[in-house]
Structure formats: C-alpha cells, structure tokens
C-alpha positions, 0 to 999 in steps of 0.5 A: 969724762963721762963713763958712757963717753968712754963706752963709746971710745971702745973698739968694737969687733965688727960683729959686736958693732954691728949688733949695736947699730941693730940694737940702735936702730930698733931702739930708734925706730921701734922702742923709742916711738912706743916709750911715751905710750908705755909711759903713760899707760903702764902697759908691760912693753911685749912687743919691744921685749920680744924684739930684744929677744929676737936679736937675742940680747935676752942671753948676752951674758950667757956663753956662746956654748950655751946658746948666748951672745956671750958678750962681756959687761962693757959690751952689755953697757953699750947695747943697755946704753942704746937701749935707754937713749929710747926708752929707759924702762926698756933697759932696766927691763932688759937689764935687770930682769932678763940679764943681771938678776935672771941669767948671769947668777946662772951663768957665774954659779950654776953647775 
C-alpha cells in the first residue's frame, strides 16, 4: 500500500473534510489550469498563493490559539497532497516556504 493510499483512508472530522474538498476544488478549478503556464514561464504563482492563503493553509501548523488551523502532519499531508495532483510547485511552495521551513520552527521552538 502506498503512503498516500492510506492518507486517504483516514477519517477526517467533518471540518477538516470540508477544508480538504475546499482545498480540492481550488486545486482543481484555479491552480491546476494555471500550473502548465506557471510551468513554462517561471512566473511566481501570486494569484494561487493567495488563494492558499485565504482559505489559510499558510498557518495550518500554527495553533488555533495563535490564529492558525492547527492541523497536524497527516492532515497537512492530505491537503499538500490535493494541492500537488494540480500543480506540484504549488505544494512545495506552500509546504516548504510558508509551512515546514517558515512557520512550524516558530511554532515547535519559539518562546
């Protein structure tokens, strides 16, 4: 079994299910029509950045005290998962710079 075949197995709350088919329907609708021309110019994908933003995956480690999602790693996966069956850029952006490298040292270390 593949890891993302059991990402997909896991019983979402019905909020966190919801983000995701929000987060699947922009990936599908906005990002994936837009990925091909991001491609091939190199253009840094504002547009599709902001639309992570606003449905405020740019915080989805960050606790919900402090503003965030507060999502764990297996909820993450899933949502970077939808992400990249659109546009893999777009969830490396979004996981690398604004999440793993960005965010979550804050959140795990910061005082």
């Amino acid at each position: 079994m593949k890891v993302f075949d059991k990402l997909d197995q896991l019983q979402l709350p019905p909020e966190e299910a919801t983000l995701l088919e929000s987060v699947r329907k922009l990936a599908r609708e906005k990002i994936a029509p837009r990925a091909a021309e991001y491609d091939r110019t190199g253009e840094f994908p504002h547009d599709n950045v902001n639309e992570i933003n606003a449905l405020g995956l740019n915080a989805m480690f960050v606790p919900e005290a402090y503003g965030g999602a507060g999502l764990g790693v297996s909820e993450a996966a899933i949502l970077m998962q939808a992400i990249a069956e659109s546009g893999a850029c777009m969830a490396g952006a979004s996981a690398v710079h604004l999440n793993i490298f960005g965010l979550q040292p804050v959140v795990v270390y910061g005082t």
